[in-house]
MARZA-928724 format. One record per residue (C-alpha): residue in one letter; x, y, z. Coordinates in steps of 0.001 Angstrom, whole numbers, plus 524288, in hexadecimal, padded with zeros to 5 digits. Each point is the difference from the previous one (the first is absolute). Layout:
// MARZA-928724
AXYZ/...
//
This chain:
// MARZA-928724
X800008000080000/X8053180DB17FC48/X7FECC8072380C66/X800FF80C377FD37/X7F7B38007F7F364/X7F3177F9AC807AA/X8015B80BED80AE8/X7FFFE80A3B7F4E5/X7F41B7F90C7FB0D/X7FB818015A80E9A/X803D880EAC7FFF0/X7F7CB8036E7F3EB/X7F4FA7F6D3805EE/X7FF4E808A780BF9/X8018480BD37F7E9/X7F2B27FC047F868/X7FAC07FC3A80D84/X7FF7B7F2307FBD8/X8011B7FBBB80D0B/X7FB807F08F7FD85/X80A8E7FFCD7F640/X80B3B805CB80784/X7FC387F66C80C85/X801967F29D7F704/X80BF78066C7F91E/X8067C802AB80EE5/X7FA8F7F38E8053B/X8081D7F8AA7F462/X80C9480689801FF/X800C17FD3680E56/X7FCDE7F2157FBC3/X80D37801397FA6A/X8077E8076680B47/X7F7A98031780A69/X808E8808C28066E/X7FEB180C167F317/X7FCD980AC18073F/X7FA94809DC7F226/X7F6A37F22F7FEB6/X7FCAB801AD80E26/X7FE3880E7B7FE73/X7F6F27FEB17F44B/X7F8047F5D0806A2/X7FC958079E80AD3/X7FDE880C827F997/X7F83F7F7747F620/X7F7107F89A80BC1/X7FC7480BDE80772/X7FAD38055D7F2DA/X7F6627F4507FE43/X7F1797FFBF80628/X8055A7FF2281072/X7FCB87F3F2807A3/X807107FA1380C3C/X807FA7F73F7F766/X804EF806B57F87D/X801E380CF680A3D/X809357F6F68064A/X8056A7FB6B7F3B3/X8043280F217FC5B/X805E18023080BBB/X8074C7F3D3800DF/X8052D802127F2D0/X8057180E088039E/X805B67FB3180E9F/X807EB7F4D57F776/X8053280A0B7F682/X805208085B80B22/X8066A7F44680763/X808727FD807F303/X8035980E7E7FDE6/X7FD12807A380BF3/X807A180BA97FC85/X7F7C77FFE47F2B3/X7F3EC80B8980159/X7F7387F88D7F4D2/X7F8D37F5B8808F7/X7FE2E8095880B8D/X7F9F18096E7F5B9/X7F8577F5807FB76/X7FD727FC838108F/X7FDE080CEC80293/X7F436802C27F439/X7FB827F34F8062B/X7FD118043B80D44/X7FC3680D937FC6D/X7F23F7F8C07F926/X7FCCF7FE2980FD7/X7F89F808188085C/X803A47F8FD80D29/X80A2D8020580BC2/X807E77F4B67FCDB/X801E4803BF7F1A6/X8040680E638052D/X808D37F8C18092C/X8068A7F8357F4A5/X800FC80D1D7F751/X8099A8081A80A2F/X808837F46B8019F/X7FF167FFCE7F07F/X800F280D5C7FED2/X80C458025980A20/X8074D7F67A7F5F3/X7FE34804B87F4F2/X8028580F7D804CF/X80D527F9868047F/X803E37FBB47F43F/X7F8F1807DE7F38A/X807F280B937F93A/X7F6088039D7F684/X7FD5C80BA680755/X7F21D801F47F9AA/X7FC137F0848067C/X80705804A680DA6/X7F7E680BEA801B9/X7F4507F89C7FB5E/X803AE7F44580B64/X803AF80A13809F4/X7F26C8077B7FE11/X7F8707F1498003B/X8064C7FBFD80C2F/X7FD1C80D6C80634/X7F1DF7FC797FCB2/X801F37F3D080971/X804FA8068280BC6/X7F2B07FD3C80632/X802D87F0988009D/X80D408005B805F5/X808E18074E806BB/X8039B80D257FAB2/X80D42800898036E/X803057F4357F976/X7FBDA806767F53C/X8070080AC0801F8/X80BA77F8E38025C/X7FFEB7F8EA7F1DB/X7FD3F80D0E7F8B9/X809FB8074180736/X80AD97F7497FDE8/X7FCAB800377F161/X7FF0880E4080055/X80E627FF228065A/X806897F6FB7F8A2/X7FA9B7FF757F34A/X805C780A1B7F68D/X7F175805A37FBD6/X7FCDD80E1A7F9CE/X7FC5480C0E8083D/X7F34A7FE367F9DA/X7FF097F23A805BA/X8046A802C280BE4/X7F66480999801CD/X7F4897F69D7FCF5/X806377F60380802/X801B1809F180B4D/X7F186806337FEF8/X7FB797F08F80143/X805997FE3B80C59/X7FC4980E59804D2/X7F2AE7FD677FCDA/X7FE127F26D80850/X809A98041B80A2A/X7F76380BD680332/X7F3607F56680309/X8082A7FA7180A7F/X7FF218074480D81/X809817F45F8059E/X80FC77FFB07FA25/X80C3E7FBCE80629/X80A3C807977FFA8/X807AB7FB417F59A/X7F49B7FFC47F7F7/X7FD2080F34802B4/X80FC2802F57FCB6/X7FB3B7F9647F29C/X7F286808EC7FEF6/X80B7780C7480344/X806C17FE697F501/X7F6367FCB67F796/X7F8C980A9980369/X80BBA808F580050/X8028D7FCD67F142/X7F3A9803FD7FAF8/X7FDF180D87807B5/X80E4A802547FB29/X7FC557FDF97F166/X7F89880B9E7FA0A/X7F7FD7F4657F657/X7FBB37F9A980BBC/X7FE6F8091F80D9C/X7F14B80288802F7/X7FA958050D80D97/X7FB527F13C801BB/X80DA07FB46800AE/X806DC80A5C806A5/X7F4ED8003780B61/X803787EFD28004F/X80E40804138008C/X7FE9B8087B80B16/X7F9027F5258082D/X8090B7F63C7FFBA/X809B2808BB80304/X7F6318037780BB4/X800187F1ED803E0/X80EB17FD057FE5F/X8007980D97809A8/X80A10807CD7F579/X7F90680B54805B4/X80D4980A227F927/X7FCA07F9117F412/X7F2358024C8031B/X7FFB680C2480141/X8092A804E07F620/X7F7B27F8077F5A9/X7F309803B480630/X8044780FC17FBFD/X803D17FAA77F457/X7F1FC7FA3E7FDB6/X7FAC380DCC803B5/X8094E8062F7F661/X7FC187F7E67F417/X7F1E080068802C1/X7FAEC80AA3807FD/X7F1BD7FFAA7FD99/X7FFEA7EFD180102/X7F8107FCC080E78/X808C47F3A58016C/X80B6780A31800B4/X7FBBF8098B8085A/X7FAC67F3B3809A7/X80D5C7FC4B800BA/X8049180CD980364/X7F5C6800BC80B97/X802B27F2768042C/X80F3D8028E80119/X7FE2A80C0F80650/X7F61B7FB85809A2/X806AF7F4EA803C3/X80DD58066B801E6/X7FAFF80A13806F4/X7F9587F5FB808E6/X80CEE7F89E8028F/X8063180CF8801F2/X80A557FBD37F5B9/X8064E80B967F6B1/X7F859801567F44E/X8035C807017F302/X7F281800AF7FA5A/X7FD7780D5D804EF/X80AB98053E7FC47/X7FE127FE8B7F27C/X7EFBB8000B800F5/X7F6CD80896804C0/X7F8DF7F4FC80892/X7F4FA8086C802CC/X7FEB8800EF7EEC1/X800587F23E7FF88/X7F5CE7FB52808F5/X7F7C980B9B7FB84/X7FFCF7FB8D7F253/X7FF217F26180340/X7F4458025780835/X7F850807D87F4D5/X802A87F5217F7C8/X7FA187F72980A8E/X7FCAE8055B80C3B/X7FF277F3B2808E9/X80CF07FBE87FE3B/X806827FB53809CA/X80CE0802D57FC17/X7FCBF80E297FE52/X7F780800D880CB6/X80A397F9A680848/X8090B80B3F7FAB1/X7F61D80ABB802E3/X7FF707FBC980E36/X80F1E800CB8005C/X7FFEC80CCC7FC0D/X7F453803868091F/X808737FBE080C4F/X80C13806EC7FAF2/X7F75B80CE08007E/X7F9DF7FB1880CB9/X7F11F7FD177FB6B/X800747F4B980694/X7EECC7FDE880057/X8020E8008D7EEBE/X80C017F5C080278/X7F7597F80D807A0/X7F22A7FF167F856/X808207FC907F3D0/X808897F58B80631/X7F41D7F91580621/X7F853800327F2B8/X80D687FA0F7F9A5/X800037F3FA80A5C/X7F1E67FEF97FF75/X801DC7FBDD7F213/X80FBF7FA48800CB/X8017D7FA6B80CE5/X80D537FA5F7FCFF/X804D680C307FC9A/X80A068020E80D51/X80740809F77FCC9/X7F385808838009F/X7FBC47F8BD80CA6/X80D0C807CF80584/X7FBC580BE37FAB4/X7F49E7FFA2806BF/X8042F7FBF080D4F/X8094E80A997FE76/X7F516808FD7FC81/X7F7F67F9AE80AA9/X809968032080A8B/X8003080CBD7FB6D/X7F505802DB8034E/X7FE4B7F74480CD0/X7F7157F69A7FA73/X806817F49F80887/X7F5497F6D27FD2D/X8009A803667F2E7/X80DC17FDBC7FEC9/X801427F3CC8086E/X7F7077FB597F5F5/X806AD803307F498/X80EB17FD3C8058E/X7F99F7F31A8039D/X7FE287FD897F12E/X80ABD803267FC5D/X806E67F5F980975/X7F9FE7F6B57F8D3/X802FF802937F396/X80DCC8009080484/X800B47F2A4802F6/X7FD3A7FD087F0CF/X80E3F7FA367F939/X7FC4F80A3F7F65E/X8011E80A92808BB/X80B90808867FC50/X800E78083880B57/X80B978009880705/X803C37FF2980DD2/X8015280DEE80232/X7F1B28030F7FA67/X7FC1A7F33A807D6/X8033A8062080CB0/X7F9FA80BC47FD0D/X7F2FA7F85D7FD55/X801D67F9A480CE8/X801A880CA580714/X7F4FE806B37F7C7/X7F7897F378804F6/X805758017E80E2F/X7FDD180FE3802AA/X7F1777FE3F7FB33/X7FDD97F57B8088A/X80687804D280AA2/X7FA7F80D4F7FF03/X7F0C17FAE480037/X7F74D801D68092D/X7FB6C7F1907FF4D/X806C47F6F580B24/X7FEC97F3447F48E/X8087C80A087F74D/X809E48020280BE5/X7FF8F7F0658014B/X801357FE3F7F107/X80C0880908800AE/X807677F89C808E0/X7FF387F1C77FB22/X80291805E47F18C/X80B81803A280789/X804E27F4028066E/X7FD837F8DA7F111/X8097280A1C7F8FA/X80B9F7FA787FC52/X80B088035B8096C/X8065F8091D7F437/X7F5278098A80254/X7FDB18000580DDC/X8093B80B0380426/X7F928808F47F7CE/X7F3147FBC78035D/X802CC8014A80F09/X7FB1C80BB680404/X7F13E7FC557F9C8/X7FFBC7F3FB808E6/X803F6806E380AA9/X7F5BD80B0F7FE27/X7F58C7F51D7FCC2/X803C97F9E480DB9/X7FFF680D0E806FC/X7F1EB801097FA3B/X7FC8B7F09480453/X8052D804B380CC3/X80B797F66B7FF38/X807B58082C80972/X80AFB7F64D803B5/X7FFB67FA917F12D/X8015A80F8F7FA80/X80AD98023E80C11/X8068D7F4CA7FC06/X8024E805B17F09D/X8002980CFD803AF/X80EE67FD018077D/X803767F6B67F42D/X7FD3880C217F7FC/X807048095680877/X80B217F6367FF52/X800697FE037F29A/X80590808FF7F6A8/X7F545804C47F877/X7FC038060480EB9/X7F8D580AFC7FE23/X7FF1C80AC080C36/X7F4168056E7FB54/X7F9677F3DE7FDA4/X802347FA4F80C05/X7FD2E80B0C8062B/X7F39D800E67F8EE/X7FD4C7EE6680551/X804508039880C7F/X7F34C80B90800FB/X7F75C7F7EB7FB3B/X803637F36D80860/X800A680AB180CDD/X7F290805727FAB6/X7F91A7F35F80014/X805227FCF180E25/X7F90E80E51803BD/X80C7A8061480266/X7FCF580D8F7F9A6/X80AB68063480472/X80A797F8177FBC4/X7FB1D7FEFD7F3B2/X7FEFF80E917FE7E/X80E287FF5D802AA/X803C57F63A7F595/X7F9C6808D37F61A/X807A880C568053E/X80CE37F93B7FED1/X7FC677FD4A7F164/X80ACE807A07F5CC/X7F8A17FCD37F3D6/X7F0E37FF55802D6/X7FE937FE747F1A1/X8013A7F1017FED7/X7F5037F9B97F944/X800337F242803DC/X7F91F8017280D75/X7F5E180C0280437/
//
């Protein structure tokens, strides 16, 4: 038997859809060497083509699997495998098309059939995990010497299924970086979209100088875009909140920003959240406070404006207020994706502390000290003088006595302060007069802690 002469007869069989004729043709050759992989090929191509039943679906598919075992490295039969499966609308067919899929990207050139691959797997990412995905696109997109044009598509595939997932790991959001980092860097491909996506993983991979510097760059490129200027609040607010040095206002006008943003859409809570920070800085603290309670009402996981507002709270001695408030914010804190850090921790913990301490409710006073006793040891000394107050208030005398001397000892000691314990604790024992006399030694009767 000539070979090679009865698969071009198969070839022009298929080409005239001849199916029947191209299966016997196929089915004779492997008679002769069962191990031709173009017969094998054919047959399969030729099999699927034919009126399906169970038979002769496994029949296709074993005829493709068979040409791949003989030439693995050969992209024909997992074409053939891969036009096979895509005829099924089920999860396991899905299931066999990425592990088809993830082959075939590894190994194609044709850059036209790698986009194409990339763009079907992407439509997969559904059925499996993303950053496997991910992690077969990338490397191609790494190692395989494509165009700028195909990189592009490639990239823009994995930025588009990478921004569906809430959940990376870390290396995989390094990957979505510099994906995402090529296309806002190439004037064909940057949109608002892609840039906004840029600035959040930098957000959660906490490059906050890279952050920023890109978030004015955002601003600069597209002034009148409401992604941008919510990226410009959300910076601001939240450096301001963490009392870390921030560049935006130097080269914004804040107040512009949040204006315009709010015009645009005036419940934003970007934009509100700003508005309130500006309304403390000029001391309206009642504005401050309405807004920051409508933007909880509606984003209760929002902590950094939970600070705000015990802040504001305190302010304006609304203990209750902000022992409610600084409560909520101590759980949020306790979230692994809480950023703050232990400097801003302690300040919550003393925020919490002086409202409870400062209540008029004894349960507040009782709350105050076994918050206290729970801290962790790193932020007792600072916390000290709101468990001694709340004890003074309990009428813990020999408790308060006791931390009043450790605090006199220590060297944080503070002569007002103590002075300032020391009236109190004589005060509640009716002893008027010495009291009086602790408050007339006072130097600096400005200290806020303790009135």
């Amino acid at each position: 038997m000539d070979i090679k002469a009865q698969l071009k007869k198969a070839r022009e069989a298929i080409n005239k859809k001849d199916y029947k004729k191209a299966v016997d043709i196929c089915k004779d050759v492997l008679n002769e060497d069962k191990n031709n992989y173009i017969a094998l090929v054919f047959l399969g191509l030729s099999i699927q083509e034919t009126i399906p039943n169970n038979a002769r679906t496994r029949e296709t598919e074993k005829a493709f699997r068979k040409a791949i075992e003989i030439d693995s490295d050969n992209l024909l039969a997992w074409n053939g495998l891969a036009n096979y499966f895509e005829k099924f609308d089920t999860a396991e067919a899905k299931l066999e098309l990425i592990k088809i899929y993830a082959f075939i990207i590894g190994k194609e050139t044709n850059e036209k059939k790698v986009i194409d691959y990339c763009e079907k797997l992407c439509a997969l990412y559904k059925y499996t995990n993303v950053e496997d995905i991910c992690r077969v696109i990338y490397n191609k997109v790494e190692t395989g010497n494509l165009s700028e044009t195909a990189l592009a598509c490639s990239r823009s595939s994995l930025a588009s299924i990478l921004k569906e997932t809430n959940e990376l790991s870390q290396d995989i959001l390094v990957v979505y970086e510099d994906v995402l980092s090529h296309l806002i860097s190439n004037t064909m491909t940057v949109t608002p979209d892609y840039y906004s996506q840029y600035l959040l993983v930098l957000y959660r991979l906490r490059k906050l100088d890279l952050l920023v510097n890109h978030t004015l760059q955002m601003y600069k490129m597209y002034p009148e875009d409401i992604t941008s200027m919510n990226w410009i609040c959300k910076m601001y607010n939240e450096l301001c909140i963490e009392n870390k040095v921030s560049f935006i206002s130097s080269f914004t006008n804040i107040e512009e920003v949040y204006e315009k943003l709010l015009l645009l859409e005036p419940q934003n809570t970007m934009g509100l959240f700003t508005k309130a920070l500006c309304d403390v800085k000029n001391e309206n603290f009642l504005d401050a406070k309405k807004y920051l309670r409508n933007i909880v009402a509606v984003r209760s996981g929002l902590i950094h404006a939970w600070v705000l507002l015990t802040r504001v709270n305190l302010s304006l001695h609304c203990y209750n207020d902000a022992s409610e408030s600084a409560m909520f914010v101590c759980k949020l804190m306790q979230s692994p994706k809480c950023t703050f850090d232990d400097t801003l921790k302690l300040e919550v913990h003393k925020l919490y502390l002086e409202a409870l301490s400062r209540s008029p409710e004894i349960a507040d006073w009782e709350n105050a000290i076994d918050h206290y006793l729970t801290l962790d040891e790193k932020y007792k000394p600072d916390c000290l003088p709101y468990y001694i107050r709340a004890n003074i208030n309990s009428d813990n005398i020999t408790e308060a006595e006791k931390w009043i001397k450790c605090l006199e000892d220590s060297t944080q000691s503070n002569s007002d302060l103590i002075g300032n314990f020391m009236a109190q604790l004589l005060r509640k024992q009716q002893k008027h007069k010495e009291a009086f006399g602790c408050f007339t030694k006072r130097k600096n009767p400005k200290f806020r802690m303790v009135s």
